[in-house]
PyMOL CGO cylinders between C-alpha atoms (Angstrom):
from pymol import cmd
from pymol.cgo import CYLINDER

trace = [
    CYLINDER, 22.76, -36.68, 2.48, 20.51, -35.43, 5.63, 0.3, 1, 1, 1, 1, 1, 1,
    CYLINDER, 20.51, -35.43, 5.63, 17.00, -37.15, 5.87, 0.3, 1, 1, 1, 1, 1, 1,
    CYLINDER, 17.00, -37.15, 5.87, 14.13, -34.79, 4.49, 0.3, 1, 1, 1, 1, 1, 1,
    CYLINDER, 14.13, -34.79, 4.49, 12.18, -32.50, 6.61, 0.3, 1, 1, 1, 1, 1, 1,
    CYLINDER, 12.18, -32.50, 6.61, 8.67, -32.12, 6.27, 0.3, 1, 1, 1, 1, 1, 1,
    CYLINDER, 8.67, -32.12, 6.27, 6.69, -29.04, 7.58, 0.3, 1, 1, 1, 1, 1, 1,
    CYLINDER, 6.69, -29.04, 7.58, 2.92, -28.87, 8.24, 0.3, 1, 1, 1, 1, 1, 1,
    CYLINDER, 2.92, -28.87, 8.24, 0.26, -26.58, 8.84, 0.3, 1, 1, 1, 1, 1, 1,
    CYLINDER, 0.26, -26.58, 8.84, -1.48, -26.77, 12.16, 0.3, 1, 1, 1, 1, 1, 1,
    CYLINDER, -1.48, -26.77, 12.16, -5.31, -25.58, 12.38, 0.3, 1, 1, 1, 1, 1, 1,
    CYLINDER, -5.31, -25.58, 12.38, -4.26, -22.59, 13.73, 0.3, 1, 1, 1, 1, 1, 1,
    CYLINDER, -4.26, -22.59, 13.73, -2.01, -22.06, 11.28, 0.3, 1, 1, 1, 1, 1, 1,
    CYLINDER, -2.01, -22.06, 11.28, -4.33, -22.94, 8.38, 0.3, 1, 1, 1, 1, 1, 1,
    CYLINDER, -4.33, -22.94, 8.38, -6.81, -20.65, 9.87, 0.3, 1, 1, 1, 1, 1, 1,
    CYLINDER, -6.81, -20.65, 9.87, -4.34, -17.96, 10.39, 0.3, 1, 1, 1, 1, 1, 1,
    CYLINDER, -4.34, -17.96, 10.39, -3.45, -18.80, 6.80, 0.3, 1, 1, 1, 1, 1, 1,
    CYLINDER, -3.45, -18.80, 6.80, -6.29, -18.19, 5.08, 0.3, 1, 1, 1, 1, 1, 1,
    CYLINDER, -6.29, -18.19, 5.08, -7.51, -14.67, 7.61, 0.3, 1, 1, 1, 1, 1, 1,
    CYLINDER, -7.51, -14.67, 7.61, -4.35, -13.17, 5.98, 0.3, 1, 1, 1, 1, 1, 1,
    CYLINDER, -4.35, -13.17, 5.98, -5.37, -14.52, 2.17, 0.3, 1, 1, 1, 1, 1, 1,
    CYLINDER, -5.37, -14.52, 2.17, -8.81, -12.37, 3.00, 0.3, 1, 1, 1, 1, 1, 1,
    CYLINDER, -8.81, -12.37, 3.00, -6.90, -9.91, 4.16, 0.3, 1, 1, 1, 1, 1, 1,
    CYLINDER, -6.90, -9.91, 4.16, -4.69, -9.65, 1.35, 0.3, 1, 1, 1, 1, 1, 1,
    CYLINDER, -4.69, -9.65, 1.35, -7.69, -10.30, -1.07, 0.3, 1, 1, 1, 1, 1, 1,
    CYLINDER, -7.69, -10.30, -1.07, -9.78, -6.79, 0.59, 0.3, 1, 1, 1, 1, 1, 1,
    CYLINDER, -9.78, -6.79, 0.59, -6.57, -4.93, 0.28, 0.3, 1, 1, 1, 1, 1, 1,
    CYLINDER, -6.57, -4.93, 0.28, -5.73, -5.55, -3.04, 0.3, 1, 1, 1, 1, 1, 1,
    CYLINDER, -5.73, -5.55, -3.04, -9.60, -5.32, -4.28, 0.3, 1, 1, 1, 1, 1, 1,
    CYLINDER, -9.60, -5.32, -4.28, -8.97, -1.93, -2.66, 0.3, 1, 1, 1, 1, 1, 1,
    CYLINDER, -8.97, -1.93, -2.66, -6.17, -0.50, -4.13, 0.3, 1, 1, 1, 1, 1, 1,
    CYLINDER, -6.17, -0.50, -4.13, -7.42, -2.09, -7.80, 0.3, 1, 1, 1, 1, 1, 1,
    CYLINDER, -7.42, -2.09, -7.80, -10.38, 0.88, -7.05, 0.3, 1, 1, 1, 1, 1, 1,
    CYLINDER, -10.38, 0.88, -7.05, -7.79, 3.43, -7.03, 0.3, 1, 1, 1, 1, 1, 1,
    CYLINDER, -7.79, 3.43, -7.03, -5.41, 2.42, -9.32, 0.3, 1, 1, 1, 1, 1, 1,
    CYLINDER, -5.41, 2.42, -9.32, -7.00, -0.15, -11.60, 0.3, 1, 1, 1, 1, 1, 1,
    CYLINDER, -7.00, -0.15, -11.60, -6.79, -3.91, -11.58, 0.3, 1, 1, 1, 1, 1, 1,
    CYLINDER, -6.79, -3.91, -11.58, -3.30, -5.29, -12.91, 0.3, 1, 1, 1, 1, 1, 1,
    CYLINDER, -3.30, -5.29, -12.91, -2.54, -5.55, -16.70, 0.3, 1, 1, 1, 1, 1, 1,
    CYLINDER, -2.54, -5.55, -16.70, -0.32, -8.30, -17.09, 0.3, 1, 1, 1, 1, 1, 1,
    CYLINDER, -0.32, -8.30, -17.09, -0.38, -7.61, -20.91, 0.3, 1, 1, 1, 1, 1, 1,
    CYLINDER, -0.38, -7.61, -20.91, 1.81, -4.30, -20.91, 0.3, 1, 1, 1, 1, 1, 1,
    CYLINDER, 1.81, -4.30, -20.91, 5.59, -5.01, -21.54, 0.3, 1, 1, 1, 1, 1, 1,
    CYLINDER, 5.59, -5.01, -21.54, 8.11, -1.82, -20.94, 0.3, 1, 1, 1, 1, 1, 1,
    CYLINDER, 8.11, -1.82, -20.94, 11.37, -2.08, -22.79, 0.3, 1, 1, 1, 1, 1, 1,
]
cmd.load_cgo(trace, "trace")
């Protein structure tokens, strides 16, 4: 078979990385205001 790849992250890339986690994070805390945090407990059938 082909010889494995492997992929890193640069600095930029890891900072870049985690902006968009704290990005994510504020958004999310956000919409959880509005619409309550997630309740991985409820099942629909």
């Amino acid at each position: 078979g082909q010889e494995r790849r492997y992929y890193y992250l640069t600095e930029l890339g890891l900072r870049a990385l985690n902006e968009k986690r704290a990005e994510w994070r504020s958004f999310a805390a956000a919409v959880n205001l509005i619409i309550g945090p997630p309740n991985f407990t409820e099942v629909e059938i």
